[in-house]
Structures are given as C-alpha cells and as structure tokens.
N, C-alpha and C positions, 0 to 999 in steps of 0.2 A: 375660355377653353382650358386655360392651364387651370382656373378652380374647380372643373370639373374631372381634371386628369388627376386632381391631388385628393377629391373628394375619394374617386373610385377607387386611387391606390389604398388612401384610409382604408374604404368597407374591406378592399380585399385586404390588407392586415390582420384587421380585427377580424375576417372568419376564417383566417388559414392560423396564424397566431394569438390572437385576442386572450381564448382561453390560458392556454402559454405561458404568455406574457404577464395575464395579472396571480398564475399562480404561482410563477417563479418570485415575482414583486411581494408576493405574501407569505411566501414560504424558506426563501432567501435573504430576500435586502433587509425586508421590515426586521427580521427577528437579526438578523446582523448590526443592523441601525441600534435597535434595541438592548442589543447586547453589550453595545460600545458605549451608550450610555449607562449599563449598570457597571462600568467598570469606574465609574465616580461616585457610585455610591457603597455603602457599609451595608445591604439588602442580606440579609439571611434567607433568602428563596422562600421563606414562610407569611414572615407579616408583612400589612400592607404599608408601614413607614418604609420609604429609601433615602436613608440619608444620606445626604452631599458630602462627598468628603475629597473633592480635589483628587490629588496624582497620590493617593495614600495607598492606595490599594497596587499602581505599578513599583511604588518605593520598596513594600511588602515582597510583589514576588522578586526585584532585584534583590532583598536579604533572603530570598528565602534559597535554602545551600540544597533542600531537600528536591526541590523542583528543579535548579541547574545539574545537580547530578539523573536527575531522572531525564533529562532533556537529552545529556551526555551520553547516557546509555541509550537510550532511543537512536542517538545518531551511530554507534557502532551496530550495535542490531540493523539499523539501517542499512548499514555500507555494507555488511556480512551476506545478508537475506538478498537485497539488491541484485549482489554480484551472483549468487549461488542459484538463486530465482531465474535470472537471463541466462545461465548457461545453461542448467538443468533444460528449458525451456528450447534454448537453441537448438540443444543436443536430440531433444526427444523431436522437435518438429523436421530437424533433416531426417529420424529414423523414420519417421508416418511420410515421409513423402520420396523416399529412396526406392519404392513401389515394394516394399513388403511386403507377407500375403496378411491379410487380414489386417490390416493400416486403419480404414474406419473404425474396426473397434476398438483396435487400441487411441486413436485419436478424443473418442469416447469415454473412453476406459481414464484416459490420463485427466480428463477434465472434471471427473463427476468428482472428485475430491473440491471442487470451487464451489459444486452447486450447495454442498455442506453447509450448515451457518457458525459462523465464529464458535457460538454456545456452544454448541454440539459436537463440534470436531475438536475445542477443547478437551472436553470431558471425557472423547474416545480417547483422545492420545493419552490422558491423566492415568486411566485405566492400563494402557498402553507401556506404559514408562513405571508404572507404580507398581503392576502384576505382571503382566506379561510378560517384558524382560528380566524383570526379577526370575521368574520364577524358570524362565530359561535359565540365568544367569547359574544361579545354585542347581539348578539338576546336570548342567554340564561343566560345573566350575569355572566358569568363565569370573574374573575379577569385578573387572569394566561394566557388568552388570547384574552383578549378584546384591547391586544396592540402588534404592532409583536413583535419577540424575537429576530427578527436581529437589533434592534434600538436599543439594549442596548449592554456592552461588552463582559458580559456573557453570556446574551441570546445569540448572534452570535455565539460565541462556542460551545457551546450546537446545536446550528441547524448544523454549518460543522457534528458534531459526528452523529446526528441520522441522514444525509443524506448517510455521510462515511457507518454505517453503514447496512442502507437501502439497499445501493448499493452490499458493498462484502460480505454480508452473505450468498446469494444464490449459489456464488461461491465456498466461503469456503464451502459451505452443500454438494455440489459434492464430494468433497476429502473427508469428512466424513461420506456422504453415503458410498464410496467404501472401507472407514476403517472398518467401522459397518460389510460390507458383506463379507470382509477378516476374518471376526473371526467363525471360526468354528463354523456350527449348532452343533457338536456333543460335543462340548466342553460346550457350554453354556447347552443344555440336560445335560448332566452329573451335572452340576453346579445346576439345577432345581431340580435332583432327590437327590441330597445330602441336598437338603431343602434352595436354594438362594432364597434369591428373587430377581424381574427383578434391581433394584436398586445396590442390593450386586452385581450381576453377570456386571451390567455395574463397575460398581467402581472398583471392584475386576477383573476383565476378559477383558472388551473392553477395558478400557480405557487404561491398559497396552499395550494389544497387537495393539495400534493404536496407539503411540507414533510416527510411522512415519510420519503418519495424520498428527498429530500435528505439528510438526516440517515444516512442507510445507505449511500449516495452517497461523503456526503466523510468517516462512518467508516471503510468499508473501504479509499479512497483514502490518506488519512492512515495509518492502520498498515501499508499495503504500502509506501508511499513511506521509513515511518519504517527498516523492516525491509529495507530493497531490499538485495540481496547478488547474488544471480546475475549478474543484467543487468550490476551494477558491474564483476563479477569478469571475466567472459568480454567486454564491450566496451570495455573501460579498462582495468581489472586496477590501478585507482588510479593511472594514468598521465594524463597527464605528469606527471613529479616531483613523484608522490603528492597531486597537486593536486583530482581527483575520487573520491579515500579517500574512502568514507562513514561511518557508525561503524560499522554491521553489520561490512564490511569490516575494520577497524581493531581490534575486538573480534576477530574471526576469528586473527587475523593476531598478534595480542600474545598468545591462548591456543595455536592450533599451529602458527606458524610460529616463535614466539620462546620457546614453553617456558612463558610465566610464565599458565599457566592457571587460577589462584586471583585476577590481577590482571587476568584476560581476565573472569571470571564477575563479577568486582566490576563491570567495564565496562556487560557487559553487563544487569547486575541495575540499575545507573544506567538505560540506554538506557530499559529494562523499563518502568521509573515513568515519567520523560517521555514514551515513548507513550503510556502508561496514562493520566496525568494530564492529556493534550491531548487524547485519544477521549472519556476522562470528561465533561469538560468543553465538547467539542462536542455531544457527544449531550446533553448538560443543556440545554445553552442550545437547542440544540434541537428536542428535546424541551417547551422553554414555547414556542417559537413555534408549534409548531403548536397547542397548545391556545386562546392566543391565535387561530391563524390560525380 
C-alpha cells in the first residue's frame, strides 16, 4: 500500500513538475556546478584546454583593486537606487489608490517604463542627458544642464540612479498597490472614527500590516541593483574613465573582453554570495518584523 502511495505521488510529480524540475536542473545547477569548476581553471572561454590551476584565479580577484572598487560602487548605487526606488514606489502606489480619477491609467502609465529593456531605455535616457537637457540647458541658461551629467564622475552616477530608478518603481508600485488593498477598509474606518488622520493611519496601520510589501520590495530592488549590467553598459559603458564600472560590468569584461574567464567566474561566484548574503539577510530581518508587526 505505502509503495503504491509513493509510486502515485512519483507519477503525479513528474506530470505537474517533472518538466520543471529537469529544466531548472539544466538550466541552473548544471551551468552553476560548471561554472564553479571553471573558477580552477586558466580557460580563456575560447580553447578547448582548461587548465587546472588551484585557488589562483580567487588569489587574482582578491589583488585585483579594479574589481573591489567596482564592487564598492555597486554597493552605494545600491543603497542610493534601493532607498529612492521604495519611496518613489510607495509614494506613487498610495497616489493610484487614494481613488483618484483615472488611477488605472496612471497605475499603467507608471509601469510601462519596466516593460522597457535595459538596452533600450539606456540608449533613450543617453539621448536624454546628452541632447535633450543640454539643449534645454543653453537655450534657458540654466548651468546644471547646459553640459551632460554623464561627462563627469558623479554626474554618470547620478544618471545610472535616476534611470534604475525610472525603471523599477512602477514595479515596485504593483506590490504596494496590493499591500495598500490587503489592509482592511474597516480597520482604517475605525482608525478614522477614533480621530486618525490619513497620515497617522498609514504610519500606524498600513505600513505595518504591509511589511511583507516590503520585504519583496527591497528584495527584488536589491538583486536588480546588485546585478545591474544593461543599463551600465548601453548608458555609460563604465565611463568616464571607468569611473561608473559596476561589478556585473567588470566581471563581464575581465571574462570576454580580456580572455581570463576562469578569473571572470571566480568574480563573479564572489558577487553571487554577497548578493546572496544581503537578500538573505534582508528578507530575515524582515521577515521577524512582520511577525512582530
């Protein structure tokens, strides 16, 4: 009886999962697996020798000063975009759900900048920053824009941020519209007639019981931000003087643009864990705050 119960469970696995399951194992672990062994070898991505060369290739990126600064800068862009991403996001999902008139389309409206792809909304904003406000800049005198902002080091960082986030706030505004509309109409009533105002009842009421929002919010924010490559590549391209290289970039860039793709994979299997180990560690902590909340 029980090999017949565990038989059945089998079949139904394999035809509700099966497919699933072997193309996540093909598509994920294998080329993971695989990738973890080429970080032992000296592979140029080209020929078919890989030579074994031991921890040489992580010895490599700990000297290398060019990849801990690109890592460095990835982490303030990070924290920058992160925070500016979840407000903007916040901000615009109480506006689409405060019953505005025409709230769908703007709901719509603020999203289709995601459906964008990296390439492409790079190359608008490049056009964007390079003409456009330029050519504002000098026909109204204005200083601050009478030159681009990607010619300089900081300007460049600054345009990645308000592109980043241009792009995922419309996203993020989804998952906090549905936090907004999970919190009881009669809870916030009650909160109205005991004398809140709309302010106290977000501060005091939503934003607790949306803690899961959140948590999904500044996960997905944080491993996009960690992983950003497009947007780098096509509206910088790590310029000025390699000043806005992010690591995604710089791991890119050390495996096929320079050959040493066993010291690209060590980069990148670093990067791997630091994202890992900062998503882990957000979603923990909160994770107890909502249970607290």
């Amino acid at each position: 009886m029980n090999t017949n119960s565990m038989s059945f469970k089998c079949r139904q696995f394999l035809m509700f999962a099966g497919i699933t399951t072997v193309t996540f194992v093909a598509v994920v672990i294998v080329p993971f697996i695989y990738g973890l062994y080429l970080t032992f070898t000296s592979w140029d991505g080209v020929s078919k020798q890989k030579p074994f060369v031991g921890f040489s290739n992580y010895m490599s990126t700990f000297a290398d000063a060019a990849y801990w600064q690109a890592l460095g800068r990835t982490f303030i862009y990070s924290i920058i975009a992160v925070i500016l991403v979840n407000v903007v996001a916040f901000i615009l999902a109480f506006l689409v759900t405060s019953g505005v008139k025409g709230q769908n389309f703007f709901r719509a409206g603020f999203f289709i900048p995601n459906l964008i792809g990296g390439i492409v909304l790079g190359y608008i904003w490049k056009f964007v920053f390079n003409r456009a406000f330029v050519a504002i800049g000098e026909s109204l005198s204005i200083g601050a824009l009478s030159t681009s902002w990607l010619a300089t080091t900081s300007g460049a960082m600054l345009c990645l941020i308000i592109v980043s986030v241009w792009q995922y706030a419309g996203y993020m505004m989804l998952i906090y519209v549905a936090g907004f509309m999970s919190v009881s109409a009669d809870v916030l009533e009650a909160a109205r007639i005991d004398g809140c105002t709309n302010m106290q009842s977000i501060i005091h009421i939503s934003v607790p019981l949306m803690v899961s929002s959140f948590v999904q919010c500044l996960f997905l924010t944080i491993t996009r931000c960690f992983m950003v490559y497009d947007v780098n590549l096509s509206l910088t391209n790590g310029e000025p003087f390699n000043s806005s290289v992010m690591a995604a970039m710089h791991v890119y860039n050390q495996a096929f643009t320079y050959k040493n793709y066993g010291t690209g994979q060590a980069e990148a299997l670093i990067l791997f864990i630091v994202c890992a180990v900062v998503g882990v560690l957000q979603v923990y902590i909160g994770k107890k705050a909502e249970v607290s909340a």
